[in-house]
N, C-alpha and C positions, 0 to 999 in steps of 0.2 A: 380689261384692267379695272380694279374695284380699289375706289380711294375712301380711307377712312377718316375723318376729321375729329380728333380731340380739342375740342375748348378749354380755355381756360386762359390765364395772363401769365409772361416770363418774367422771370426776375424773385430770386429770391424770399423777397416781404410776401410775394402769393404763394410758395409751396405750402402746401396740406391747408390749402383753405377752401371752403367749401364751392366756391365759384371754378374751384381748378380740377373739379370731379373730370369732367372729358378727361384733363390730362391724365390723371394718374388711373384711370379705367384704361386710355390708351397704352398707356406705357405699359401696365401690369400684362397686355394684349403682346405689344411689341417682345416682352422679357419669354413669355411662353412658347415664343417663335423664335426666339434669338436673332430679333432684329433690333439695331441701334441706328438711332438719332444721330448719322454721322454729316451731315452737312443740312445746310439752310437755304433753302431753295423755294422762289416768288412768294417773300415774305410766309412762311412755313417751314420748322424743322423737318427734316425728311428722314424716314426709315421705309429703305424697301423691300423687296423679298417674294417669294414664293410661297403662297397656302394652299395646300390643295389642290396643286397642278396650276393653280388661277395669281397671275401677277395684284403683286397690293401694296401700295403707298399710305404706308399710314402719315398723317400730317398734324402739326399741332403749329397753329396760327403762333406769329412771334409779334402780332397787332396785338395792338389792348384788345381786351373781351370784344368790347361795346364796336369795334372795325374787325369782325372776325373774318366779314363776308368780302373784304378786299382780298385776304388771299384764298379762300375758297373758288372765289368768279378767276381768281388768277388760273389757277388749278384747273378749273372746268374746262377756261380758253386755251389754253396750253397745251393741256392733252385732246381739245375736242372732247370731254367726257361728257356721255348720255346722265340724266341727270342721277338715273336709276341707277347708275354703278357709282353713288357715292352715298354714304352714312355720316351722319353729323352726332357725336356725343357729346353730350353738356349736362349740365348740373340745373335742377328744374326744381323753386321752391314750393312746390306744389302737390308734390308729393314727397308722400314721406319717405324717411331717412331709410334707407335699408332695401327700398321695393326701385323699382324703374319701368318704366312704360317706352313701348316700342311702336313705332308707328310709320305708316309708310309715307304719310304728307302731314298737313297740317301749318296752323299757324304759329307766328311765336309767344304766342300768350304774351307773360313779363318780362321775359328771357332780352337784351336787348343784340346782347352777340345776335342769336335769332335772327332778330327782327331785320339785322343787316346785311346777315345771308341773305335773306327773303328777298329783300331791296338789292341786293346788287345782282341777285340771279333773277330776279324779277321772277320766281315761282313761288311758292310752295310743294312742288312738286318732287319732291328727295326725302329719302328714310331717315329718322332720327331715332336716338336713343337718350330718353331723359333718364337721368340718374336722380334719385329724390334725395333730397339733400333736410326736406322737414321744414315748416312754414318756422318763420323768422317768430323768438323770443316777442310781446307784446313790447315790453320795455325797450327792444332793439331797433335803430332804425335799417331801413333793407340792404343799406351797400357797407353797412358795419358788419351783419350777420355774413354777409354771400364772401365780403371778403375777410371774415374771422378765421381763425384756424380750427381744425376741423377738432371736436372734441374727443375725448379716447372713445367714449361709450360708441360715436355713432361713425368712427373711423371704422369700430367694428365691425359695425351693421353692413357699412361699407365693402367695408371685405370680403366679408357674408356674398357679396352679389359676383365675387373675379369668377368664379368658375360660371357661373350662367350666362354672365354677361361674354366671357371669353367663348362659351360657345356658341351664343348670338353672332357674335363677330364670323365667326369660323362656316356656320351657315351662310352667312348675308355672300360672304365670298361665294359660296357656292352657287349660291341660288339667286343673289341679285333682288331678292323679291321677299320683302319679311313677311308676306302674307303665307311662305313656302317653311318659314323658321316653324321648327317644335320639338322644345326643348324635352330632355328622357325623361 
């Protein structure tokens, strides 16, 4: 089983803001597959379903950002999941708006969802997919921009990335291993 984690916060005031990039990369994932978010389960919306012969739970924490890794470590314990059949996607301001960087470990840089994965699964060790979202306005402070609404030009950009990023997702099921992803 390959569980897929979108980031982001629930409630209203955060849709289309730049911090809720996992969500709306997940869902756009979920809609491709015609899977829905029909119930809520260890703190995480749940859609499940079949890709590719390979069972997958996609999930989007109902934690604030900053407690992403309470239901993640839930998740993990629950099913027993190796850590390599799980993908985490979030919104990373460090790159820019448009591009995303794929990686198989790694730290949470500024990201604090991240950083609380990291802390509750006591690894680093699990795939992530940073969506760039573009470094924060000079004049902005950082939890003004991440939770700003996302603007048209770079919603765009955004959009730009559903088909690559949808067949990252569609790989990783496969293969479990993004060293094994490559895109056409």
């Amino acid at each position: 089983m390959v569980v897929i984690f979108g980031l982001g916060n629930v409630g209203n005031e955060y849709a289309n803001t730049y911090h809720n990039a996992g969500f709306i990369f997940v869902d756009n994932f979920a809609k491709k597959h015609n899977l829905v978010f029909s119930k809520t389960k260890y703190n995480g919306m749940l859609a499940e379903g079949v890709i590719n012969g390979e069972k997958v739970m996609l999930v989007k924490p109902t934690t604030l950002m900053n407690l992403s890794g309470k239901c993640v470590a839930e998740y993990v314990r629950k099913f027993k999941l190796d850590l390599k059949n799980i993908l985490v996607v979030y919104d990373d301001i460090d790159i820019l708006c448009g591009t995303y960087r794929l990686r198989k470990s790694g730290s949470a840089g500024t990201h604090n969802g991240m950083r609380n994965i990291i802390q509750e699964l006591n690894s680093e060790n699990f795939a992530r997919l940073r969506i760039g979202i573009g470094l924060k306005p000079e004049f902005m402070n950082l939890a003004n921009y991440v939770l700003g609404k996302i603007s048209n030009e770079n919603k765009s950009k955004m959009e730009n990335l559903f088909d690559s990023t949808n067949e990252i997702l569609e790989q990783f099921v496969m293969f479990k291993d993004v060293e094994k992803i490559h895109l056409k």
